[in-house]
ZAMARGU-4260 file (C-alpha; in steps of 0.2 Angstrom, whole numbers, plus 5000, padded with zeros to 4 digits):
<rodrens>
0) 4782/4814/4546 | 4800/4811/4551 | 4801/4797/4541 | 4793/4804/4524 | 4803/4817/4525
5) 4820/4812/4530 | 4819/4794/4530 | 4827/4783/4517 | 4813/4785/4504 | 4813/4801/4512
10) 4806/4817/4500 | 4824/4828/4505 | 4834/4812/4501 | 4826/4813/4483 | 4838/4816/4470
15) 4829/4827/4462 | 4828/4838/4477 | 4816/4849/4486 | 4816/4863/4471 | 4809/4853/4458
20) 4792/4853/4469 | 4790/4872/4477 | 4801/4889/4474 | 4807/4898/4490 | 4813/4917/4492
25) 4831/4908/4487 | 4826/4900/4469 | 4815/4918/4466 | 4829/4927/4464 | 4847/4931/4467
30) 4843/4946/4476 | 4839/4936/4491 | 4855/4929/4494 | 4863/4945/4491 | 4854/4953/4505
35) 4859/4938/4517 | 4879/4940/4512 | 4875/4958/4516 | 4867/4951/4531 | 4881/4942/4536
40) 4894/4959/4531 | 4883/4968/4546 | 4888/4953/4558 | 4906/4951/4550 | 4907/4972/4557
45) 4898/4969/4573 | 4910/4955/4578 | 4927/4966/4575 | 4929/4955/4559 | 4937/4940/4566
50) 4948/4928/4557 | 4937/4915/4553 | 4918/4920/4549 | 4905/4907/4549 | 4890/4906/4538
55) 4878/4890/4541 | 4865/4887/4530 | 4854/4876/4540 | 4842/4866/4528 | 4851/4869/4513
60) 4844/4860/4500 | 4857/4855/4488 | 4866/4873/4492 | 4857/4887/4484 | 4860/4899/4497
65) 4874/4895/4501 | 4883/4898/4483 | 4875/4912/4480 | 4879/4921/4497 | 4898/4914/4493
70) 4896/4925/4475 | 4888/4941/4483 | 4902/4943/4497 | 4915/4958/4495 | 4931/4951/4491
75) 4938/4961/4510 | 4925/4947/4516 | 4923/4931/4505 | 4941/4925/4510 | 4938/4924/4531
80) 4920/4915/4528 | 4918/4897/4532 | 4902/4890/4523 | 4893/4876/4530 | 4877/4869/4522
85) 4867/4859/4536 | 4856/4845/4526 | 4852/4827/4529 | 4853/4823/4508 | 4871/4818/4501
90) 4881/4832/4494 | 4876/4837/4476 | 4888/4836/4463 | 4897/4853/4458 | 4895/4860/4473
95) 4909/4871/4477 | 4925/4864/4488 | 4924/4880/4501 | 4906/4872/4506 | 4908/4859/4520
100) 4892/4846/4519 | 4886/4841/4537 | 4871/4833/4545 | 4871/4844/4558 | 4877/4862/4562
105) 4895/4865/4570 | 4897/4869/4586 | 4906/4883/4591 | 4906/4895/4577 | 4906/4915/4575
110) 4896/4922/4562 | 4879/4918/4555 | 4866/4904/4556 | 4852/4907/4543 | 4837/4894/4542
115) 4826/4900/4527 | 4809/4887/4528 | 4822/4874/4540 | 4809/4874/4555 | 4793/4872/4545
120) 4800/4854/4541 | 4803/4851/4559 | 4792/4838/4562 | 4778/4839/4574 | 4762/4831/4580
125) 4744/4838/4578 | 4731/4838/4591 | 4713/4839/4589 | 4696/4845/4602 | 4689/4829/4599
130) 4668/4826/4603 | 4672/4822/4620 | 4681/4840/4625 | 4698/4830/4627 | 4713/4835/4616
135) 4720/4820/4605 | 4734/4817/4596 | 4729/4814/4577 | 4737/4799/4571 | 4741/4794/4552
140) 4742/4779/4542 | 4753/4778/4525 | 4742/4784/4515 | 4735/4797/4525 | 4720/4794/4533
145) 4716/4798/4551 | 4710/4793/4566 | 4711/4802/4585 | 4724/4794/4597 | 4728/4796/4614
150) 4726/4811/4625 | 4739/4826/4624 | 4748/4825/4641 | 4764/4833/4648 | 4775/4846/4641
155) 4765/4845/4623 | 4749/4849/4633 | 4758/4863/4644 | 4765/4869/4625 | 4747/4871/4618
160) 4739/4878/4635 | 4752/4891/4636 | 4755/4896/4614 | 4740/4887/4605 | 4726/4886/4617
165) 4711/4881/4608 | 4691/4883/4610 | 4679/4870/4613 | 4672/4867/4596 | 4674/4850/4591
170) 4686/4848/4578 | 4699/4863/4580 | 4716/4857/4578 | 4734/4865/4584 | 4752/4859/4576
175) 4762/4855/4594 | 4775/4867/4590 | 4788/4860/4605 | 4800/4852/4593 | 4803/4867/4583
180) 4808/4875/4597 | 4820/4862/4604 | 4827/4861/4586 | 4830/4881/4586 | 4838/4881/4602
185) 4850/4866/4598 | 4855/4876/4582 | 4857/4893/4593 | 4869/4882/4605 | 4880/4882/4591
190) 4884/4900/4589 | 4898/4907/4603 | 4891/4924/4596 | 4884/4930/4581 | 4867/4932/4574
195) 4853/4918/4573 | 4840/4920/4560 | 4825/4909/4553 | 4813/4913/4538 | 4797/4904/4535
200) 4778/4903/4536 | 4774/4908/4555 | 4760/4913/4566 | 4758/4920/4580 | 4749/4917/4595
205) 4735/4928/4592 | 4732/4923/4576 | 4733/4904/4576 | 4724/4896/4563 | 4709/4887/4569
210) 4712/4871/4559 | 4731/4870/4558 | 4743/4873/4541 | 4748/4856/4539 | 4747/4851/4520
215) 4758/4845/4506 | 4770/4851/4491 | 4773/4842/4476 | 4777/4845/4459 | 4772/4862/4462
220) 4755/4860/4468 | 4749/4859/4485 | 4742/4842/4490 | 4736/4833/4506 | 4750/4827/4518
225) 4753/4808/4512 | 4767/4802/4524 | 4771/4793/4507 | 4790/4801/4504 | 4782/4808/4487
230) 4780/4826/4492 | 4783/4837/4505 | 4774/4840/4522 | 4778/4856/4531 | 4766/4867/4544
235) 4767/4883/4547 | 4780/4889/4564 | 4775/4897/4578 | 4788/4909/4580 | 4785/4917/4594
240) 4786/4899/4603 | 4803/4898/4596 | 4811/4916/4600 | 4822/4918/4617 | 4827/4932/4624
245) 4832/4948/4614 | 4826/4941/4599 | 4814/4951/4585 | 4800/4946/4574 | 4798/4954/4561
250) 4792/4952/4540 | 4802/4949/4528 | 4797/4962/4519 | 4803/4975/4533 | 4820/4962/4534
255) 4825/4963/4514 | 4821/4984/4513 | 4833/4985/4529 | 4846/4976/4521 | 4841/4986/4502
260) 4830/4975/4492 | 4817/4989/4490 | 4807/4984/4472 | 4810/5004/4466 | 4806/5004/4448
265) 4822/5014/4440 | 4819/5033/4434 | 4812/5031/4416 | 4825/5043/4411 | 4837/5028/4411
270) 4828/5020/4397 | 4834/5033/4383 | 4852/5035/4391 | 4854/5016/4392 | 4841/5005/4387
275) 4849/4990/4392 | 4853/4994/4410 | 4836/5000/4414 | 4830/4983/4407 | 4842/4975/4419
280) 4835/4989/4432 | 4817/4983/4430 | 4822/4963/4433 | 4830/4968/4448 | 4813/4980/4455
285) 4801/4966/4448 | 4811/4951/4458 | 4811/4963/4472 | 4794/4965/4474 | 4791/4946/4472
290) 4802/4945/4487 | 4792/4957/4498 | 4777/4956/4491 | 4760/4957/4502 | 4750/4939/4503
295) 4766/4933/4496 | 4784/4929/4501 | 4786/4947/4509 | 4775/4940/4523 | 4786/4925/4528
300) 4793/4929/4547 | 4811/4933/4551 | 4814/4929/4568 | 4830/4937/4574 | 4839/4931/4586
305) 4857/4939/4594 | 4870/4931/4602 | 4883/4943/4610 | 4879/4956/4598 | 4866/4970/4595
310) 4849/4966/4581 | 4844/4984/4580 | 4862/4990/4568 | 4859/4975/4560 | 4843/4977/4553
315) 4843/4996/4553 | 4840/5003/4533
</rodrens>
């Protein structure tokens, strides 16, 4: 998975990049970044507006988020904030010069860290109850077929006993979650104070899925997971694995109505005084409801973390 992914065939080291194969919350519409550089305007307030205000955009893509929080910001804000966009590919061409590129996130920044679908590209390994009761790591050739390995020992068997534990039934399968949390916690190290937050697919312990989440993206189409560099492979994110103290889960679509995106259509009376803003109006409610929409994107988990500051004035309506 590591090397299909990040390798140097790797799918995020396509030129192409990552959105010419699936469409997140960012590419849906603008309305997401502006309700992250809202985000970040709470976190600016709650830390006395210091002098230099981070934003790290971890998993960025070739940027997207990252410029289009940069164009939402209030120009009493946009001058003290330091962009960085955290991504293994080599920076796109265009990209603004206020956005510093990096493999990994700086240390020892104030502000915010956003990771929106970062963690679900963490790699991990699978395990599986095979015939024999034992739990095995599933091992993968190149062009994806399978076989059952070893047993899972150690801290990965202590990480499924305590957040996956799974039945008897031959067959039943759990995503080892332990790197995602090691990667969150290294990204959270970063931070002296702020606000840590991550967006993606997620389960919680009770409501694991029996079989796993792991599966591939490309061209728009979900496909099996060929460790082949062609497409993606992601897995859904135990969340709750990955959360420390004083941190809150909660939906995005409860996240993005707290920071305004609300998917109101606009009073029909705006129609006949201004036909053109209500047009503009109804883009604006129909993107919104993409955005938190049930069975869709409005499902994703936000985990929330703090770091020297108080969640609940940050995600209060």
């Amino acid at each position: 998975m590591e090397t299909a992914l990040y390798g140097p065939d790797g799918f995020y080291r396509r030129p192409e990049g990552p959105a010419a194969h699936f469409r997140t919350s960012v590419h849906a519409s603008p309305l997401f970044a502006g309700a992250v550089a809202r985000l970040l305007c709470r976190v600016d307030a709650a830390l006395g507006h210091p002098g230099e205000l981070a934003f790290v955009d971890m998993g960025a893509g070739r940027g997207e988020l990252t410029t289009g929080v940069l164009a939402a910001l209030p120009a009493e804000v946009a001058p003290r904030v330091r962009a960085y966009a955290v991504e293994r590919a080599e920076r796109p061409d265009g990209l603004h010069a206020r956005v510093q590129w990096c493999a990994e996130p700086p240390a020892g920044v104030t502000g915010l860290l956003f990771a929106n679908e970062w963690l679900d590209n963490v790699p991990l390994d699978v395990a599986e109850r095979a015939p024999d009761g034992a739990l095995r790591r599933v091992l993968v050739r190149d062009d994806g077929t399978e076989e059952l390995g070893g047993p899972v020992d150690g801290p990965d068997a202590a990480w499924l006993a305590r957040w996956w534990p799974l039945g008897t039934e031959s067959g039943l399968r759990a995503e080892i979650g332990r790197s995602r949390d090691e990667a969150w916690a290294a990204a959270l190290a970063t931070l002296t104070r702020g606000l840590a937050v991550a967006v993606d697919y997620a389960h919680t312990r009770d409501n694991r899925p029996p079989f796993g989440t792991l599966t591939g993206f490309r061209a728009g189409r979900e496909e099996p997971p060929v460790p082949d560099g062609d497409r993606d492979i992601t897995a859904h994110v135990a969340l709750d694995a990955c959360a420390l103290p004083d941190a809150r889960l909660l939906t995005q679509r409860t996240a993005l109505r707290a920071l305004g995106v609300t998917g109101d259509r606009p009073p029909l009376a705006l129609a006949s005084s201004d036909p053109a803003a209500y047009v503009r109006a109804l883009t604006r409610a129909g993107e919104a409801a993409e955005l938190t929409a049930a069975g869709g994107l409005g499902d994703f988990g936000w985990l929330v973390q703090p770091v020297g500051v108080g969640v609940e004035d940050l995600l209060a309506p």
